[in-house]
N, C-alpha and C positions, 0 to 999 in steps of 0.2 A: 511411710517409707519413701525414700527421694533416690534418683540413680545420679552415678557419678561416672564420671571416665577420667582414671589415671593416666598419663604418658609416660614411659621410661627416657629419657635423655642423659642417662648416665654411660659410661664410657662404657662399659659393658666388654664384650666378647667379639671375637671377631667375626661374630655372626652379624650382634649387633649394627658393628660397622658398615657389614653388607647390606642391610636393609636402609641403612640412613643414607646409604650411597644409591643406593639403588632408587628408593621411593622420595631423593631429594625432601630430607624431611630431617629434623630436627630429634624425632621419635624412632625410637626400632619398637616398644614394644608399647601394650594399652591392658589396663586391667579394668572389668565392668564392675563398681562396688555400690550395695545396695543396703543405704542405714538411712536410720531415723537421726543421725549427727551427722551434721555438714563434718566431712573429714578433712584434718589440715594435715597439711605437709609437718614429717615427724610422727602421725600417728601411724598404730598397727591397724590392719582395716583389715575382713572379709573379702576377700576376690573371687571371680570366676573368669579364668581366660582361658585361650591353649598358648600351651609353652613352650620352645623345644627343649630347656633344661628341662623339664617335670614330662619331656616326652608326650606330651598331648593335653586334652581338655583335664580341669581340676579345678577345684577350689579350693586357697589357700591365704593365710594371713598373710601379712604383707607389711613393712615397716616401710611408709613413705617418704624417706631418706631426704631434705630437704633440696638437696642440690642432684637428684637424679630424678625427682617428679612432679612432673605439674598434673592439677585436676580441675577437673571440668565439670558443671554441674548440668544436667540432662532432664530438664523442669518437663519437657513433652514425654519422656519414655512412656512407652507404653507399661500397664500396671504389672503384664505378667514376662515384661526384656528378663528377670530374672532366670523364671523358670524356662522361658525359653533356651537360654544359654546349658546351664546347669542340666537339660534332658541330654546334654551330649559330651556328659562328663566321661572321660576314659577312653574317649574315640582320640586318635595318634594323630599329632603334629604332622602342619606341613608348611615348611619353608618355600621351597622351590617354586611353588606355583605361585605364590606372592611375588617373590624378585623377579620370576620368569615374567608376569604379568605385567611388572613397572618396567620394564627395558624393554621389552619386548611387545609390548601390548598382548600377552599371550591368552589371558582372558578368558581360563578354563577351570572349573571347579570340580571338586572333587568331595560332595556332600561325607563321604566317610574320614576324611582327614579336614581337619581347620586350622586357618593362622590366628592369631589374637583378635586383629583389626574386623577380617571376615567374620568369626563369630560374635562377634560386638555389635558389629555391624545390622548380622544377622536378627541379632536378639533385640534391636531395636527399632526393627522391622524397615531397614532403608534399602534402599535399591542398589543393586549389582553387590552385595557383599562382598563376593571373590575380588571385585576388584579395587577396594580398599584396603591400602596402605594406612598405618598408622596417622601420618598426615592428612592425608585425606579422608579417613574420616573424623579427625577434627575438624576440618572445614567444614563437614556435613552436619556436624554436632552444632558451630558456629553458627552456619547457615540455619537451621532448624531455629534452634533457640532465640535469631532475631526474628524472625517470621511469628514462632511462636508467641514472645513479647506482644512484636505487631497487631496480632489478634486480640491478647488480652488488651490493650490499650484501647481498640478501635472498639471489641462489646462492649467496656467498660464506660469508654463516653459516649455509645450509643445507649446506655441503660440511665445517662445523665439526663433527667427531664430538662434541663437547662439549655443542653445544648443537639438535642434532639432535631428540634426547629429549624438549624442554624446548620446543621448537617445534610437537610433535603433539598435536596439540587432537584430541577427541572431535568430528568433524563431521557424528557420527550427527542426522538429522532428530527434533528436539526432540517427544516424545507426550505 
């Protein structure tokens, strides 16, 4: 099983509006989906977010409409981002402290209430959840997953006998 992170960029509600203005992003809302099929835009998929149409945390199918979502593939998550999320199904939406926190730096959480981005966030075990905006935690997703790569690449030609050799530097302290 592989995780994924959805973005909402469709024209949405004038909530929407409010979060894309406010968190300067592209996205108002993020759905966290967890399959064994890479999901393409146009499929129906499993999600886990909070919402504030469905009033809080839930999991719901989801039809990823081609021109309101882009996805993201989350190769680092950790095994259990799932159940992490999904333990806090049914706990009530919270908007305000999201927008309040991108305008204002207000930068207060409220582990009983979640916004989409913060419980994604959450569930994926990154830093400052509360204060991730849909945008910004795609950048952490970005961010993550090159580093991630990074690593695979760098064991991977370290476990190359060929170029092993060719890799060991002198890192004796320069006299």
């Amino acid at each position: 099983m592989r995780y994924y992170v959805a973005f909402y960029r469709g024209r949405g509600t004038v909530a929407d509006r409010i979060v894309r203005y406010a968190t300067r992003s592209p996205f108002s809302h993020c759905e966290l989906i967890h399959t064994d099929v890479t999901p393409r835009r146009g499929d129906t998929v499993r999600c886990v977010s909070a919402s504030g149409r469905d009033k809080g945390v839930r999991i719901k199918e989801i039809t990823l409409t081609p021109a309101k979502w882009d996805i993201y593939a989350v190769p680092w998550a950790p095994d259990d981002a799932w159940d992490r999320a999904v333990a806090h199904v049914g706990k009530p939406y919270e908007l305000w402290s999201m927008v309040l926190s991108q305008l204002f730096n207000f930068r207060r959480q409220d582990r009983g209430k979640w916004f989409c981005s913060e419980l994604i966030a959450y569930a994926l075990g990154l830093n400052m959840p509360h204060a991730k905006s849909p945008g910004d935690l795609l950048r952490d997703i970005d961010d993550h997953t090159d580093t991630y790569k990074l690593v695979l690449e760098r064991v991977a030609a370290a476990r190359r006998p060929d170029t092993a050799e060719e890799d060991d530097e002198d890192l004796s302290p320069a006299t």
